[in-house]
ZALUMKE-670183 format. One line per 8 residues: for each residue y, x, z of N, C-alpha, C. Coordinates in steps of 0.02 Angstrom, whole numbers. Each point is the difference from the previous one (the first is absolute). Layout:
ZALUMKE-670183
Y/X/Z/Y/X/Z/Y/X/Z; ... .
END
This chain:
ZALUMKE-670183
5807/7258/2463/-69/-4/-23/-21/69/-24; -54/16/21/-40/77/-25/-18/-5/-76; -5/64/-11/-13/19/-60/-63/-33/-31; -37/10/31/-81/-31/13/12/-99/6; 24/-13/12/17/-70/29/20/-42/-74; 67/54/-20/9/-9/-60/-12/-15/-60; -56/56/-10/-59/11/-57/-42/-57/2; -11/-15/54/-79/-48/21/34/-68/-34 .
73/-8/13/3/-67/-8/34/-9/-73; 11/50/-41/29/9/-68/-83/17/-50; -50/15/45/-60/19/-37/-44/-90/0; 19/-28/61/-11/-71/21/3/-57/-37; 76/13/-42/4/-23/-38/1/-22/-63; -15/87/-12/-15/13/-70/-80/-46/-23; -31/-3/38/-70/5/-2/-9/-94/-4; 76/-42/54/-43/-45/21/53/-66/-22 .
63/1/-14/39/-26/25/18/-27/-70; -40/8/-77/-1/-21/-73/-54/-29/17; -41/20/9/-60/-10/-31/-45/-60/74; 9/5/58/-18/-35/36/72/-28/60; 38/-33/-43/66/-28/44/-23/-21/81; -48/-38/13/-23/-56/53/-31/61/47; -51/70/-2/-15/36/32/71/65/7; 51/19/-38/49/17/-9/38/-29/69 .
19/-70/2/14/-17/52/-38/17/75; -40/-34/2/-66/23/64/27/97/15; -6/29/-47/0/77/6/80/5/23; 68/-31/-24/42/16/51/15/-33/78; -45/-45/5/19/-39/54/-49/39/70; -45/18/-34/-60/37/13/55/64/38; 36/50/-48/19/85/17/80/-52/64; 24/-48/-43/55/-5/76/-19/-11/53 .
-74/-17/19/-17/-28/66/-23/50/19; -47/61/-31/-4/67/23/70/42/29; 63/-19/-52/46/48/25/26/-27/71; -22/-69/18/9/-19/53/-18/3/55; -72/58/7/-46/-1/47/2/63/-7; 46/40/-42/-30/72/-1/44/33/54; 50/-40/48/25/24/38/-41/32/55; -47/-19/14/-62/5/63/-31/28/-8 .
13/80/-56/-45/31/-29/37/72/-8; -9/43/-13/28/77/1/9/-9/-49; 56/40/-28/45/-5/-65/-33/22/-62; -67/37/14/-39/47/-59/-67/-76/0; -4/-35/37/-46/-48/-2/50/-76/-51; 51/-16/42/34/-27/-29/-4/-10/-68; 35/67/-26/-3/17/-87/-75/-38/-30; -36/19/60/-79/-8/-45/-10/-61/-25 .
-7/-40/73/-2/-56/-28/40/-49/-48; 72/38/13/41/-50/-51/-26/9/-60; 5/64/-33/-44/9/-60/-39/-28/-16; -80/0/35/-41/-33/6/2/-78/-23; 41/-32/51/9/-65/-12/41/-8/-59; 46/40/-46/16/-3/-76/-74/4/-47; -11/34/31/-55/8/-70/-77/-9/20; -7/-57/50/-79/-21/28/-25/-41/-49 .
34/-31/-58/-42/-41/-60/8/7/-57; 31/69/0/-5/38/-86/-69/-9/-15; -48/7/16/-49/-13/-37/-58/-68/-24; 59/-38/-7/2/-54/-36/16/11/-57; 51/33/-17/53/-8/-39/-55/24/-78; 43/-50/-49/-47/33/-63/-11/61/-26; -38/20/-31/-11/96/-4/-11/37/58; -10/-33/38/-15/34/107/-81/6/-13 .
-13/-96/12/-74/-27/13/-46/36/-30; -39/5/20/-60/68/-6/-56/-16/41; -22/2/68/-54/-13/24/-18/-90/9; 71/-21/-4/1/-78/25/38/-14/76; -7/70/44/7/18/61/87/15/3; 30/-25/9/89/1/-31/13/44/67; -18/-19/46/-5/87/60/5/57/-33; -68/19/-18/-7/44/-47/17/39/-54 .
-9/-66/-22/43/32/-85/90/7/6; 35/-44/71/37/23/-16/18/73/42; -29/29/48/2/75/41/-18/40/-64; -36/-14/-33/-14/36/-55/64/39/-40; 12/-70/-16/70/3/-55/63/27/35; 8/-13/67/57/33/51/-27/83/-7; -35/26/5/-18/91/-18/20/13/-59; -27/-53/-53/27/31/-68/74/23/-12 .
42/-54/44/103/-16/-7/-3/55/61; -48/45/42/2/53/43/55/-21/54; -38/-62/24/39/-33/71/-55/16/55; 47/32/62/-64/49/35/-59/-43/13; -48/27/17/-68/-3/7/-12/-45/73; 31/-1/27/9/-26/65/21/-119/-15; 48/19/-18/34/-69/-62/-66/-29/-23; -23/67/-28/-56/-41/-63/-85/-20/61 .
8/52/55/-61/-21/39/42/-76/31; 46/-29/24/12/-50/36/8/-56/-64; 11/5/-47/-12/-39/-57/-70/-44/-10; -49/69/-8/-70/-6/-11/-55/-47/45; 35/4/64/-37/-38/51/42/-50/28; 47/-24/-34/73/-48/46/-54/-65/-7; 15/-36/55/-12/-75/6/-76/-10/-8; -56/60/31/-74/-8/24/-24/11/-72 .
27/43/-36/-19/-3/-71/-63/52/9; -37/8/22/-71/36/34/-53/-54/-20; 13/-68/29/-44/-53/13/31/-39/-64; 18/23/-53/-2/-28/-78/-39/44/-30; 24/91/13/-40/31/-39/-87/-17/26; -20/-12/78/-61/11/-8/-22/-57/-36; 44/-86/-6/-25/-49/-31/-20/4/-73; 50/51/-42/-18/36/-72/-53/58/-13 .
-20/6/53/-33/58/-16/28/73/-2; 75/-8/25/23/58/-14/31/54/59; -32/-41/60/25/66/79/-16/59/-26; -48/33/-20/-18/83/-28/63/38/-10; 14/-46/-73/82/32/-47/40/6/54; -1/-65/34/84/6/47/-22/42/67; -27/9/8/-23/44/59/-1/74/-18; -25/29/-70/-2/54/-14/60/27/-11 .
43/-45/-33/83/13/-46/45/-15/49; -9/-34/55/69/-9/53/-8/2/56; 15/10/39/22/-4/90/4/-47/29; -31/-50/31/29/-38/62/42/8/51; 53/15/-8/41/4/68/-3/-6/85; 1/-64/-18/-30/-63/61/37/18/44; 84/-1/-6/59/-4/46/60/-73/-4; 22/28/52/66/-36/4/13/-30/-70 .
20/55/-25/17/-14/-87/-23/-22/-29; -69/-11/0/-77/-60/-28/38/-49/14; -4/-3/58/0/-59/44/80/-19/-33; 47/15/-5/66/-38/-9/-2/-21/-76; -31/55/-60/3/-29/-71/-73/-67/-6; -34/-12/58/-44/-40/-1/26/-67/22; 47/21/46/56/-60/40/41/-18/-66; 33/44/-23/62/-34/-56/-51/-45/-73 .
-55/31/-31/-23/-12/-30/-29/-100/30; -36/17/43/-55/-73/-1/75/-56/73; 56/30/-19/32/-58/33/79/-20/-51; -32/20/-59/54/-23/-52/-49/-26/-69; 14/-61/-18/-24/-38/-64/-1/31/-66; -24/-38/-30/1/38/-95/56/-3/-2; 56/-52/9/66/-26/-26/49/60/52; -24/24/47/65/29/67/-9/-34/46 .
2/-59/12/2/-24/57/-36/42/45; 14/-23/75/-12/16/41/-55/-37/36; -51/-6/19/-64/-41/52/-45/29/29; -26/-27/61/-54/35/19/-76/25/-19; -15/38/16/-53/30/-11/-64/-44/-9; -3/-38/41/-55/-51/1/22/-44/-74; 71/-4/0/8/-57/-86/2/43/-47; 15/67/-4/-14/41/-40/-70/-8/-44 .
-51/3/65/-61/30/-34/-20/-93/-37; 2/-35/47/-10/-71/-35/43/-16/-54; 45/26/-30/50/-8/-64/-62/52/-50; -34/62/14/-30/38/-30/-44/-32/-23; -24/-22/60/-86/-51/-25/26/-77/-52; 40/-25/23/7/-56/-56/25/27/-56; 44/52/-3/7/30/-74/-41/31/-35; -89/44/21/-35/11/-38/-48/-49/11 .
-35/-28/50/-40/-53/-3/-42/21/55; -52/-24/-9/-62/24/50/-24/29/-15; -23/35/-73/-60/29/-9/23/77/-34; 59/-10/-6/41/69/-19/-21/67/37; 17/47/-25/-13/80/41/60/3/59; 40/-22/-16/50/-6/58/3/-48/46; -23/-50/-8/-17/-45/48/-56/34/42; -43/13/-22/-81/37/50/21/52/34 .
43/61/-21/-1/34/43/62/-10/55; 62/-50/-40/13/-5/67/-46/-43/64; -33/-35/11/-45/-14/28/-21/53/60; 6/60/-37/-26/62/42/40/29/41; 41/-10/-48/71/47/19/50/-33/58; -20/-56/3/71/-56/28/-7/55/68; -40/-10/44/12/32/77/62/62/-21; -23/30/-29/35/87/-9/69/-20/-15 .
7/-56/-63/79/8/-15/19/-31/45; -11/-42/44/37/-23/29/1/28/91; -49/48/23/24/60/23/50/49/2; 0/4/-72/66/38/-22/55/-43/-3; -1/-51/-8/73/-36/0/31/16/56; -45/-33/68/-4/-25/65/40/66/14; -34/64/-1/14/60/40/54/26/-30; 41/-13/-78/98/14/-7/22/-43/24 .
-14/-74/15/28/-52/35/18/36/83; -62/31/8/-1/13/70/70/57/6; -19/59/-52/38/56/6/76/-31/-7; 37/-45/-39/48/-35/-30/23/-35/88; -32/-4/41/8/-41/60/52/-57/-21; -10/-56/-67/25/-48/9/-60/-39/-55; 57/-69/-18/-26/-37/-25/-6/47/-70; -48/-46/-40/-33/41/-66/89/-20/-50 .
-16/42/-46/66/-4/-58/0/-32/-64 .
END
């Protein structure tokens, strides 16, 4: 495991694994299914996303939350612990988090403060993220997002924009599924 790989998932836990046990889980089940897909990926991409997928919901974590935007606030907080800038842009936008900020009001911030990628590497921490549960488990993308909506409701900020979002993430699933040339993981 990289140095970088390391950090992400010792900083992962610092942040998540007291204080939010049930997303703690989700976040390692989340980085093993990345390290599983990061084969199909160049070794400097690899790193990225594994990282990435350690630390895509630090900003949940208590003392993070700041805009409301846990994208956000947590890319934020990944610059402060000076985890590269790259980490903290695939953080900031993982799992269509664009079409939450514009639902908050807040595309400007995340557009001004981070990068969209919009690679492979999107695409695989978007795959590990929306095809693993709060608990770890493993399910598809389509029960993913329907586990999302019955867990905040209908009228929630996360329910609406996924609404928007569903085509895209699940674009991105489709196309590491594709790159993965097998069944999903």
């Amino acid at each position: 495991m990289s140095e970088l790989i390391n950090r992400a998932a010792m900083l992962a836990e610092s942040y998540l694994a007291v204080a939010l046990p049930t997303r703690w889980q989700h976040v390692q089940a989340v980085a093993a299914k990345a390290a599983r897909v990061a084969p199909i990926l160049s070794d400097a991409d690899a790193e990225a996303l594994v990282a990435a997928a350690w630390l895509h919901d630090v900003g949940y974590a208590p003392g993070v939350t700041d805009t409301g935007l846990h994208s956000l606030d947590g890319a934020r907080e990944l610059l402060k612990n000076e985890i590269p800038r790259r980490v903290a842009d695939l953080v900031a936008y993982h799992s269509c988090a664009i079409f939450e900020a514009t639902e908050r009001g807040l595309a400007d911030l995340l557009t001004a403060e981070f990068v969209d990628e919009r690679s492979p590497v999107t695409d695989a921490l978007w795959y590990a993220d929306m095809t693993t549960g709060p608990s770890g488990h493993s399910l598809s993308v389509n029960a993913r997002l329907g586990e999302v909506r019955q867990r905040y409701g209908p009228e929630h900020v996360v329910t609406r924009f996924w609404a928007t979002a569903e085509p895209t993430l699940v674009a991105a699933v489709s196309r590491t599924e594709e790159r993965l040339g097998t069944q999903p993981m």
